[in-house]
N, C-alpha and C positions, 0 to 999 in steps of 0.2 A: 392311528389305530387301524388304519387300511379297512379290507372287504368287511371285519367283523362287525363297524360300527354301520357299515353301510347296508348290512346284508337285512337289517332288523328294523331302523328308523322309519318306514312308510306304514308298516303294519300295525293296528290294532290288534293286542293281544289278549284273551283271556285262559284263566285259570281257578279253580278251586283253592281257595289260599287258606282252607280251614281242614285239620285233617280226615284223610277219607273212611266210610264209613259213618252208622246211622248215628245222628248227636239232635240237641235242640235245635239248633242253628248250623246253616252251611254259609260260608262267606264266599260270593266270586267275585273274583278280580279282575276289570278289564285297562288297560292302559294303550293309549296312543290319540290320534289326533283324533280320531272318528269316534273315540269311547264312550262319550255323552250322546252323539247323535245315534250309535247303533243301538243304547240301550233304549232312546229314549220312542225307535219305533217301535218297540214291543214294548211299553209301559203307558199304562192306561192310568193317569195320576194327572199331576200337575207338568207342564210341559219344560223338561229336565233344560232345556237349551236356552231358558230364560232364568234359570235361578242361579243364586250367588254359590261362587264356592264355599264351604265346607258346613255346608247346609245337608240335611238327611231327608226321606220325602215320604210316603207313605203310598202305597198304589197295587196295582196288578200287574203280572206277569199275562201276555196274553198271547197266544198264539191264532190269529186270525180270529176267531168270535170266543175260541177254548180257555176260559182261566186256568194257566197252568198255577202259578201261587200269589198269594200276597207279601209282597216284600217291603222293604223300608231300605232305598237307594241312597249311598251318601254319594256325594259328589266333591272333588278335589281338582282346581280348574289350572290349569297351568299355569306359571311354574310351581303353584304353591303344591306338593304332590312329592309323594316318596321317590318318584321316577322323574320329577320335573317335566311330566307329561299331562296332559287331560286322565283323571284317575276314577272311576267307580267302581264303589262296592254293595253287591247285592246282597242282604243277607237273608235268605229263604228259610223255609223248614227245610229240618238237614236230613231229608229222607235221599237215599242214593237217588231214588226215580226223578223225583222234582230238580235235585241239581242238573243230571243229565240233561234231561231234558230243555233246560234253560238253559245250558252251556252249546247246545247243541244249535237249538233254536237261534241263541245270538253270533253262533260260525254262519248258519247260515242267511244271515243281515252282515255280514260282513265281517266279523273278527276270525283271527287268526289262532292255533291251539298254542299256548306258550310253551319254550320249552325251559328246562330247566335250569334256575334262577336266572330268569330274561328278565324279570322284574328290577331284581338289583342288579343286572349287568347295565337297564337301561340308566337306573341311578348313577351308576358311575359313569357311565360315558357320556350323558349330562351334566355331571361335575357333581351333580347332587353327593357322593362321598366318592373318599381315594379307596385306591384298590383294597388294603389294608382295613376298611374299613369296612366295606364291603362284606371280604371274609368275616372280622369279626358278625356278622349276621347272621352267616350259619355257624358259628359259635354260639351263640346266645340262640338261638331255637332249639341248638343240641347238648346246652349247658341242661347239667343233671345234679349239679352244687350250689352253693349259694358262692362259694370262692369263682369256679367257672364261672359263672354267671356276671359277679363282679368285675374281672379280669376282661370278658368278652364286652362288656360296659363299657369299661375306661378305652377298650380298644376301638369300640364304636365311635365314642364319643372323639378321638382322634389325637390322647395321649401320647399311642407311639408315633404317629404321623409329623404330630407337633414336634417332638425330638431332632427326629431324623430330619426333618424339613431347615429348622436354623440352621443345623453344622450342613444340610445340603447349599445352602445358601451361600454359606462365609467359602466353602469349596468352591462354589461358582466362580466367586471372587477373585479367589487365586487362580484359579482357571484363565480367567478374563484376562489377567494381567499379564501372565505367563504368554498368550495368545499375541497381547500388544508387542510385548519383545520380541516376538517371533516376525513382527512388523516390521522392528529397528533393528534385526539379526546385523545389519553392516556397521550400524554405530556401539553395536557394545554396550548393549544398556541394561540394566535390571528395574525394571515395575514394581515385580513383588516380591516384599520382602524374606528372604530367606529363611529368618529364622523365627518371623513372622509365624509363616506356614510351618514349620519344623512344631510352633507350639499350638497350630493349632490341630496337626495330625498325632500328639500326643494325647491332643483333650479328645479329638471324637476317633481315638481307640481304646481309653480309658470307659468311654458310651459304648462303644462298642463289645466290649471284653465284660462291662455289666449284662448288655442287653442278651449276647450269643448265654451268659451263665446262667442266666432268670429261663433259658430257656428248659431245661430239666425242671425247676419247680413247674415254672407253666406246665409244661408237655402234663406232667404228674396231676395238677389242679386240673386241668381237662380231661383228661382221662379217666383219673381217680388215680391212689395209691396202690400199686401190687404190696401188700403184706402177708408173707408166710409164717404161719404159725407151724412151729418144728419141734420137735421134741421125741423123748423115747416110749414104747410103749406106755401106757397107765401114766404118763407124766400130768395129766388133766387138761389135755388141749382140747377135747370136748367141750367138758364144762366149762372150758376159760372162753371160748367160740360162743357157748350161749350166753354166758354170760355177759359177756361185751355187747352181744345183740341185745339180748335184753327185749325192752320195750323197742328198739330200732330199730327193730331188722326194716330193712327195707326191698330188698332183690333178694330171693334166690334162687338161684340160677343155674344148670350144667349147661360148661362151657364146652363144648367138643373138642379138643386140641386135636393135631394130626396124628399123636403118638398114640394120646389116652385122655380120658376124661378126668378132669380135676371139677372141685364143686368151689363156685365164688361164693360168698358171702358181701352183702354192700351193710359196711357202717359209718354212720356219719358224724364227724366227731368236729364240730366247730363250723361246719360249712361243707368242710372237706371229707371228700371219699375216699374209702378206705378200701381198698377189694379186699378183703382176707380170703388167702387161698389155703385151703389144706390136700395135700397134696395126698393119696392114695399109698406112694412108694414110701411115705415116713410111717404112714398108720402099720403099716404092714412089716416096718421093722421088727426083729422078732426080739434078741437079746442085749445087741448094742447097737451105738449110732452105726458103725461099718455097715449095720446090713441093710441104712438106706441103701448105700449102695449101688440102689438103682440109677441110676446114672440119670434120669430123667428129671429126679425129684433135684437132684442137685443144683441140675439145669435152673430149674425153678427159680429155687431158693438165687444163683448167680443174674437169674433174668428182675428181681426184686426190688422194690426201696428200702423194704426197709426186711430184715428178720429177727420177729417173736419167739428166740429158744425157752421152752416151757422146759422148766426141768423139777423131780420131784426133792422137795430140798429135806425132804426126812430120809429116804431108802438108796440115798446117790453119793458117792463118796465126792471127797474134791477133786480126788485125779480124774474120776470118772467125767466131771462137770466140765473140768480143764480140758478134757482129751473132745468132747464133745465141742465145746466153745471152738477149739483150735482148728479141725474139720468143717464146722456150719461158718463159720467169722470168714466173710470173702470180701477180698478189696471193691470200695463203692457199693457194699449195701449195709443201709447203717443197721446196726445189731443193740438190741434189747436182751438183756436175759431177766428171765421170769422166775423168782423162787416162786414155785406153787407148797402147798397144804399146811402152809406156817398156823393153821389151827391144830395140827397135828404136832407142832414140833416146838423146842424152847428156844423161847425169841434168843439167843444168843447160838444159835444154831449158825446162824450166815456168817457169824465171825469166826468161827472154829472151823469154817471149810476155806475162810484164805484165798476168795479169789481172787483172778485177777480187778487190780486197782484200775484198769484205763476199759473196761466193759461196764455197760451201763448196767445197774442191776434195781430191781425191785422186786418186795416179797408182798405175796398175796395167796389169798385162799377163793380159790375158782369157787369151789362149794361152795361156801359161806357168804359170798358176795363181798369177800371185805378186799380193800385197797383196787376196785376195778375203777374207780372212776379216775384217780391217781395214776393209773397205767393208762387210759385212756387221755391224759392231760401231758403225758410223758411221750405216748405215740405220736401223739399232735408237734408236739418240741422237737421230737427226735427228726420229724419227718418236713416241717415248714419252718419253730423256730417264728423268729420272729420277719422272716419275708417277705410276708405277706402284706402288704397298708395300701390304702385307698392312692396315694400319691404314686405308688412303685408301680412304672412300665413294665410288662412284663412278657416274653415272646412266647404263642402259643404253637407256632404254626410251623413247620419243618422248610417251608417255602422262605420263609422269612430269616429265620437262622441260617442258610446257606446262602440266601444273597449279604448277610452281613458278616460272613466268613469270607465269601469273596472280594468285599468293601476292605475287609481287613489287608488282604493277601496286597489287592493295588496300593494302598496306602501304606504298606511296608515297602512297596519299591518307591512309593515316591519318597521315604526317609530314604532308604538308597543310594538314591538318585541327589538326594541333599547331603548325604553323607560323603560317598565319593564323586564330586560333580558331576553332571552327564548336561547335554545342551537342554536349553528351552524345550525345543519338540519332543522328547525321551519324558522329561517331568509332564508335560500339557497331554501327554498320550496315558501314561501313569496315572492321572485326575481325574481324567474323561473316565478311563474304565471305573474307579470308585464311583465317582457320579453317577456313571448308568445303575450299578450294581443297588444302589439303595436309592437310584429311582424305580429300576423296578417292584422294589415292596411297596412304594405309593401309589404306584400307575402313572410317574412321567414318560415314564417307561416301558414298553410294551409290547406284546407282539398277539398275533391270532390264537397263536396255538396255546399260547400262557391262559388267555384268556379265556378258551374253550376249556382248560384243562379245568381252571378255580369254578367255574361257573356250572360246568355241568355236574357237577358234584353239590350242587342243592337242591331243595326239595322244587318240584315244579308249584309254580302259584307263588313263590318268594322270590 
């Protein structure tokens, strides 16, 4: 791991690890060798260098004869410690002045300012978690779901790790073998078996062709769901908009795009987040669908998971619904249609319009609140289905889905390379590159710049 792991090891770190701004409580974070002894020359308590770890303390913050606060220090003594370092945390009143102040007071007894997520960088390069796991960390402080949150768990906890690590392993294997022939090049000899490895590069690209697909649900669970609600004039996407909120609403929010502003909506339907967008260029259609038109709202609707055509099923003919469906209906984004105001009209109205049989449809009365919870149990199906369970690996992370696109690519030349023979060294050189490729989502694998790139992208203090 070269300069990166060397650059940070000698330093005691600190940070604010609670966020900033005035709260009951502020937590800092100090970690490195010196971490106990630098707090424990400004704390006027019980003498911090004789107690056991994960023990809490009670005492003062003191700056030469000055009480700055009263804290309660825990202490976390190496290895046992989130960083596998000497680890304290102060938790003061969370006034900005008073943290400052202590943060400042303890740089100057020796700690260093952290930077961002040095904390779990140092966890990892301690072995304390693999790379993979790592991330899931800022996953799970920036989970806003109960699905993300779940999904950021199981990755913490080292689900995908655990996967990829067996079939890393059995590769090794054939690796090793492939390497001993390359020993006995003059005698002519095979190690490993042929078609041994043929079955085992079927089983982990079969892992692999799950893992790369989970990775759209994932991406979607983390994110949330893009849902466009579309429809014509007066079709009731308003009221079908509040109505789904309801008692939910949770965010709302204008989002600036570069073009024009659209307004999200966050609804939470099982766990999962739902953006509903309604877009400005549909509202603004005046006589038919054509005059969205606007070319942006289109955009929208094609950038989507899923799209909610709201249509009025009393004043809309069925060509008109048809002509409509055939325009909004874009390949990969799944489609809902919505009859609205079926309190207005006779239930035998939806069979006398003849739509199409492979569109999903349900009818409902936005007014009236009837049939929304039923289209909210439909959005949830339409859009995760049953995907989702506690057991299922799931890829969230765009870093991770391209090194296992690349695992793929080496391990199709090494069926290649077993298909139409090639020597020893052509297969052992085809293995290596797989092997690096889905070591690097672990961290066997690694380089500086990888690692500045994951790391600086957390919050400072974690």
């Amino acid at each position: 791991m070269g300069s990166f792991a060397g650059m940070i090891t000698n330093e005691t770190i600190i940070a604010l690890s609670t966020p900033p701004g005035v709260g009951a409580i502020g937590v800092i974070r100090l970690s490195g060798k010196e971490a106990i002894s630098i707090t424990n020359s400004v704390f006027n308590g019980k003498d911090l260098l004789k107690q056991e770890s994960h023990t809490v303390h009670f005492g003062l913050i003191m700056d030469g004869e000055t009480v700055i606060d009263e804290v309660l220090v825990s202490l976390f003594i190496a290895p046992k410690s989130y960083t596998k370092e000497n680890v304290v945390e102060i938790s003061c009143h969370g006034s900005n002045y008073i943290i400052q102040k202590i943060i400042t007071l303890l740089i100057r007894h020796g700690a260093s300012a952290a930077k961002p997520g040095e904390f779990t960088l140092r966890a990892f390069l301690n072995g304390g978690l693999d790379l993979s796991q790592a991330e899931a960390v800022a996953d799970l402080i920036s989970s806003d779901s109960a699905a993300a949150h779940q999904v950021a768990m199981n990755q913490l906890r080292g689900g995908f790790s655990t996967e990829l690590n067996v079939l890393r392993e059995q590769l090794i294997h054939f690796a090793s073998m492939i390497e001993l022939e390359l020993d006995f090049a003059e005698e002519d000899v095979e190690f490993a078996n042929r078609d041994q490895l043929q079955e085992l590069i079927n089983k982990i690209t079969i892992v692999l062709n799950k893992l790369i697909r989970s990775f759209e649900l994932g991406n979607v669970i983390k994110e949330g769901i893009n849902t466009v609600i579309a429809g014509r004039p007066n079709a009731g996407k308003s009221t079908l908009l509040n109505a789904l909120l309801n008692e939910d609403r949770a965010i709302v929010s204008e989002i600036a795009g570069t073009t024009r502003d659209t307004i999200e909506e966050l609804l939470n339907i099982n766990g999962i987040n739902f953006r509903l967008i309604d877009t400005a260029g549909i509202r603004e259609a005046r006589d038919t669908i054509e005059a969205i038109g606007v070319e942006k709202t289109m955009q929208k609707i094609s950038q989507s998971a899923v799209l909610v055509y709201v249509f009025d099923v009393v004043n809309l003919s069925a060509d008109e619904i048809r002509e409509d469906i055939e325009r909004l209906n874009k390949p990969g984004v799944a489609f809902l249609a919505v009859a609205n105001k079926i309190d207005l009209s006779l239930s035998d109205r939806l069979k006398e319009l003849k739509l199409p049989a492979d569109i999903q449809f349900i009818a409902i009365s936005a007014r009236e609140r009837q049939h929304i919870e039923e289209l909210k149990a439909l959005l949830y199906d339409t859009a995760v289905g049953d995907r989702l369970s506690d057991s299922h690996t799931m890829v969230t992370n765009i870093r991770h889905v391209e090194a296992l696109q690349r695992t793929q690519e080496a391990l199709n030349n090494v069926a290649k390379g077993l298909n139409n023979p090639v020597t020893s060294d052509f297969l052992a050189m085809d293995i290596k590159q797989a092997l690096h490729y889905l070591g690097e989502i672990t961290g066997q694998v690694t380089t500086d710049d990888l690692l500045e790139n994951i790391f600086s992208k957390f919050c400072i203090g974690k």
